[in-house]
N, CA, C and O of each residue as an XYZ file, in Angstrom:
328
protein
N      27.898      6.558      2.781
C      26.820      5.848      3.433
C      26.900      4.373      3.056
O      26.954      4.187      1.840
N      26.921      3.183      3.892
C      27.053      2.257      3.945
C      25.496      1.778      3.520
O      24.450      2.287      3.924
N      25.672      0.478      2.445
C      24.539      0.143      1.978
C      24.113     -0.975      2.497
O      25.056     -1.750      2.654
N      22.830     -1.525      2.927
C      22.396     -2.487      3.530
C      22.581     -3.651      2.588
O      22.464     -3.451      1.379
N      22.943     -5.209      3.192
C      23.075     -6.182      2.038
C      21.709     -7.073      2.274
O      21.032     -7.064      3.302
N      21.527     -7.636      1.405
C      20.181     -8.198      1.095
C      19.781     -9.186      2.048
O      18.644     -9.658      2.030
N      20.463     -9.452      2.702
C      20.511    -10.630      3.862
C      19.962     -9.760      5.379
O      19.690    -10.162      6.511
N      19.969     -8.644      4.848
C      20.215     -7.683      6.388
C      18.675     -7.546      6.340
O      18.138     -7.373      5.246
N      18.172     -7.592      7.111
C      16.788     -7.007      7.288
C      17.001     -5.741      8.092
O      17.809     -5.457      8.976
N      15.383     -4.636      7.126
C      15.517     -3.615      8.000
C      14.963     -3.557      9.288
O      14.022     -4.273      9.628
N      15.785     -2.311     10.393
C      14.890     -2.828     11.550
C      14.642     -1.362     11.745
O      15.349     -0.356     11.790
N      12.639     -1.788     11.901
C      12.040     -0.654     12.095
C      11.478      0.067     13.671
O      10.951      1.117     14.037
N      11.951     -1.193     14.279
C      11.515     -1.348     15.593
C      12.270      0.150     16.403
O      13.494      0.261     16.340
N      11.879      0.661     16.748
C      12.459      2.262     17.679
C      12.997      1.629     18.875
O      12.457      0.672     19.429
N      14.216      2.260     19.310
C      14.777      1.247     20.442
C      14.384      1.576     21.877
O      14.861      1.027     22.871
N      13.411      2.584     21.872
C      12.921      2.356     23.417
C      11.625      1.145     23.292
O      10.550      1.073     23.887
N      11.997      0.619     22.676
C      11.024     -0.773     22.473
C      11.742     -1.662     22.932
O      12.822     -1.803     22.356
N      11.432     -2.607     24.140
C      12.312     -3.775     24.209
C      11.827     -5.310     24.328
O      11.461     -5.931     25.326
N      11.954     -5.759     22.852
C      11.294     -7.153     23.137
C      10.678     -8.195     24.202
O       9.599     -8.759     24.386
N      12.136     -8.136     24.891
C      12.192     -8.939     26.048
C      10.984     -8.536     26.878
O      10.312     -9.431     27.390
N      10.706     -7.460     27.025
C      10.012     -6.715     27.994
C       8.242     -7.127     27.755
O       7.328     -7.516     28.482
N       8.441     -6.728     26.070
C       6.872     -6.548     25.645
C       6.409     -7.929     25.636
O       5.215     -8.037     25.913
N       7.095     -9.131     25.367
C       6.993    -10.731     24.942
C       6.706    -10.981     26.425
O       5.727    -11.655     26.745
N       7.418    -10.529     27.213
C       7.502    -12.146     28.508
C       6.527    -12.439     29.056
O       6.475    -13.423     29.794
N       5.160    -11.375     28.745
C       4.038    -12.094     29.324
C       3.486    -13.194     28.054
O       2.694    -14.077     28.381
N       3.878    -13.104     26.819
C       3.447    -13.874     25.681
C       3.823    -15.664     26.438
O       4.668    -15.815     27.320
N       3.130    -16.631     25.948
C       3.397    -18.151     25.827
C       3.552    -18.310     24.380
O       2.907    -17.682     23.541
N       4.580    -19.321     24.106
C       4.706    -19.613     23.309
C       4.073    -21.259     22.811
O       4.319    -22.279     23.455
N       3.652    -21.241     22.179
C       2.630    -22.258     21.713
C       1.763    -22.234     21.876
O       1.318    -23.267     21.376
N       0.657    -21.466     22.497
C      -0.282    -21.305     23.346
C      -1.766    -21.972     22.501
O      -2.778    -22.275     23.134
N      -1.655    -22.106     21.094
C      -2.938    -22.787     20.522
C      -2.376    -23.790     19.309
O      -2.910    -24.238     18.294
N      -0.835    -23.954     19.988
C      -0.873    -25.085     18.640
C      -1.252    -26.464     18.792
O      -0.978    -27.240     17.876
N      -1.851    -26.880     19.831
C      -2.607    -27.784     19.731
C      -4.159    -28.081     19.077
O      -4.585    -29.134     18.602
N      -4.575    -27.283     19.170
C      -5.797    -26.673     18.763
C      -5.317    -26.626     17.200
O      -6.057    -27.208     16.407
N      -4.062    -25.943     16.647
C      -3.917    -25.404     15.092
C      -4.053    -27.182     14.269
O      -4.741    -27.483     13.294
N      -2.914    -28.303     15.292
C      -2.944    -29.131     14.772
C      -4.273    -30.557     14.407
O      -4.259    -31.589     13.736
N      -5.304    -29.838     15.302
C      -6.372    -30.416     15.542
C      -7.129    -29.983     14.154
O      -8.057    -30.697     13.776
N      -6.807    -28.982     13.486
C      -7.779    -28.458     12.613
C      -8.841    -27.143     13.282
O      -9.147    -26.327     12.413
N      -9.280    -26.921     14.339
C      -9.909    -26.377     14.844
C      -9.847    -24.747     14.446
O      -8.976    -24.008     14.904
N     -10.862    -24.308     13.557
C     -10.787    -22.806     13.421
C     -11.516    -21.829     14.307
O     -12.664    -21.957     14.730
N     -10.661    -20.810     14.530
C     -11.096    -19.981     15.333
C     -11.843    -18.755     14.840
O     -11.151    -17.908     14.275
N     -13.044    -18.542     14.952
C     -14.073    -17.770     14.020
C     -14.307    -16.563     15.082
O     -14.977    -16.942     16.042
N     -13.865    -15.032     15.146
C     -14.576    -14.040     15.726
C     -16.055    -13.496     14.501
O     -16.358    -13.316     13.321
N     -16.596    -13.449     16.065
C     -18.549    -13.282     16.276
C     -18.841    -11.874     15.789
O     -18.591    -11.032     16.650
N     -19.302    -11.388     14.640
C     -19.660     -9.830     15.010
C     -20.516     -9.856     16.406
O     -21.289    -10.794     16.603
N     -20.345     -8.671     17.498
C     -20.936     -8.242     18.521
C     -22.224     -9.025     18.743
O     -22.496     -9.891     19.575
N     -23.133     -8.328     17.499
C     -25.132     -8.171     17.696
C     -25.239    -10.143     17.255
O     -26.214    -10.725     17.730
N     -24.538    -10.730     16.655
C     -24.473    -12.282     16.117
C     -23.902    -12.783     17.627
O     -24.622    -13.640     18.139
N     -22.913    -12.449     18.293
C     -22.450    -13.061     19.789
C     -23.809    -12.999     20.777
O     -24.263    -13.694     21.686
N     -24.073    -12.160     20.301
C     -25.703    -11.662     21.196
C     -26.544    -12.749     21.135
O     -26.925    -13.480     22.049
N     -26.829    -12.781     19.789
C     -28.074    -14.177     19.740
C     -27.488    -15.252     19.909
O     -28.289    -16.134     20.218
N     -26.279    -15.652     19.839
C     -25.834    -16.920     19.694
C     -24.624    -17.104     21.086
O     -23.404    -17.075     20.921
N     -24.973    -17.198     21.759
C     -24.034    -16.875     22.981
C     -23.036    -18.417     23.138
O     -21.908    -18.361     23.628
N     -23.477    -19.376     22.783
C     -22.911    -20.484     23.016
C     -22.023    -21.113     21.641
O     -21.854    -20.474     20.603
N     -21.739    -21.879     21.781
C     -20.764    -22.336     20.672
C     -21.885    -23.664     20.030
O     -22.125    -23.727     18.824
N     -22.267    -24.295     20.667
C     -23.844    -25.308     20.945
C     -24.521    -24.182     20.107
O     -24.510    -24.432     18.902
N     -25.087    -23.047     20.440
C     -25.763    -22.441     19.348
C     -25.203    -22.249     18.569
O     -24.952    -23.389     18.180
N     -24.644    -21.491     17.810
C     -23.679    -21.465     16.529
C     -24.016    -22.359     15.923
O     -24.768    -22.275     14.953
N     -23.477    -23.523     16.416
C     -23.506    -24.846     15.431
C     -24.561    -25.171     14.886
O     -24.745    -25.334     13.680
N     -25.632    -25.330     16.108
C     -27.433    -25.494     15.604
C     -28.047    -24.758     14.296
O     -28.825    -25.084     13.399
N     -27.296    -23.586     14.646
C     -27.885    -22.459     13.545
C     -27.454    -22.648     11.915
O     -28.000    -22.754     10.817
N     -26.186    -22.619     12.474
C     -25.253    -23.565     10.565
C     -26.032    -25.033     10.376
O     -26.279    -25.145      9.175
N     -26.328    -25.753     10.833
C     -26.727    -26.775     10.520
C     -27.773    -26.506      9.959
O     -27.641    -26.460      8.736
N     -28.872    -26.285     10.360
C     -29.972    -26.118      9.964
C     -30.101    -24.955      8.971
O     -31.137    -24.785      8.328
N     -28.800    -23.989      8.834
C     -28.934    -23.651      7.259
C     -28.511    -24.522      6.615
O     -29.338    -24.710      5.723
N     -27.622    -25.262      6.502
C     -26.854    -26.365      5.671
C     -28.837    -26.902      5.319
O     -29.541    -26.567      4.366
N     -29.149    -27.695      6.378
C     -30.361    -28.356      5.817
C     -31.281    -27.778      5.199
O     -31.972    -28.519      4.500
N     -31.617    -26.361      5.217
C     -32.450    -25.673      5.006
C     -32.367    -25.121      3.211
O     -33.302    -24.966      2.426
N     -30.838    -24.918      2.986
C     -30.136    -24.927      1.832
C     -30.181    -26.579      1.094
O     -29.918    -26.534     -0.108
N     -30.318    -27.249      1.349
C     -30.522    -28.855      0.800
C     -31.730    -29.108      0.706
O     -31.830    -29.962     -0.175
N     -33.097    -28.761      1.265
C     -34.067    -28.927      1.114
C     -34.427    -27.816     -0.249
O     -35.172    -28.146     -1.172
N     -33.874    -26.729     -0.175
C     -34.221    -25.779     -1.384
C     -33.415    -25.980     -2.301
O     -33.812    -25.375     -3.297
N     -32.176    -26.693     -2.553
C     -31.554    -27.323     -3.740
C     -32.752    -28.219     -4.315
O     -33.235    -28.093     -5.440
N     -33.219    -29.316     -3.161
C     -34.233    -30.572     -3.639
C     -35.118    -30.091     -4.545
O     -35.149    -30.565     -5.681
N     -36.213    -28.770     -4.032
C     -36.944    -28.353     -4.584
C     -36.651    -28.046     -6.096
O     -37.248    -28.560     -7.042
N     -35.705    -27.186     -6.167
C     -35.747    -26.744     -7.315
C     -35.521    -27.560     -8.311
O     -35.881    -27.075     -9.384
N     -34.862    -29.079     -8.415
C     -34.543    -29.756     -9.057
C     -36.339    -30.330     -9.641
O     -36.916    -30.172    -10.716
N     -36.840    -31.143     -8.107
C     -37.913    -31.090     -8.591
C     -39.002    -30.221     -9.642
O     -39.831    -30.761    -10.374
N     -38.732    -28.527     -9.490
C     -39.399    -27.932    -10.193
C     -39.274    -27.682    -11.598
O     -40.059    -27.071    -12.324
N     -38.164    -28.244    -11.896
C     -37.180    -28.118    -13.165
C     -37.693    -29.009    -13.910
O     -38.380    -28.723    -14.890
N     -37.471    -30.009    -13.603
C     -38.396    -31.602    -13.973
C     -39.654    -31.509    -14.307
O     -40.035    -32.045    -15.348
N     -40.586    -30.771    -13.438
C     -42.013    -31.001    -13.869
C     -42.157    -29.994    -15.311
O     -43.221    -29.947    -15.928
């Protein structure tokens, strides 16, 4: 039995599989503009897509925890102090 050399990758792929076939509807590059922009792509649980249907919402909603979380940092500092 002939031994595989370390350079060889194994191939697990079953050959009624044919690349060509399964790819050609694929694009290639299709979000690297977007990758180079920085732009992350976040999936919604379902019942969260529900309330927040827009991307405009989303954002509203993080923000105003961000602020909501900064106003209750403020506090507590204040309460520490007195």
């Amino acid at each position: 039995m002939k031994t595989k050399s370390r350079n060889e990758k194994a191939d697990d792929l079953r050959p009624e599989y044919d690349l060509r076939e399964l790819l050609k509807a694929g694009v290639q590059g299709k979000y690297a503009s977007r990758y180079r922009e920085g732009t992350n792509l976040i999936l919604l649980a379902p019942d969260v897509a529900e309330a927040f249907p827009t991307e405009k919402a989303v954002n509203d909603a993080l923000r105003l925890v961000i602020r909501l979380r900064e106003i209750a940092g403020r506090q507590k500092k204040t309460t520490v102090k007195a």
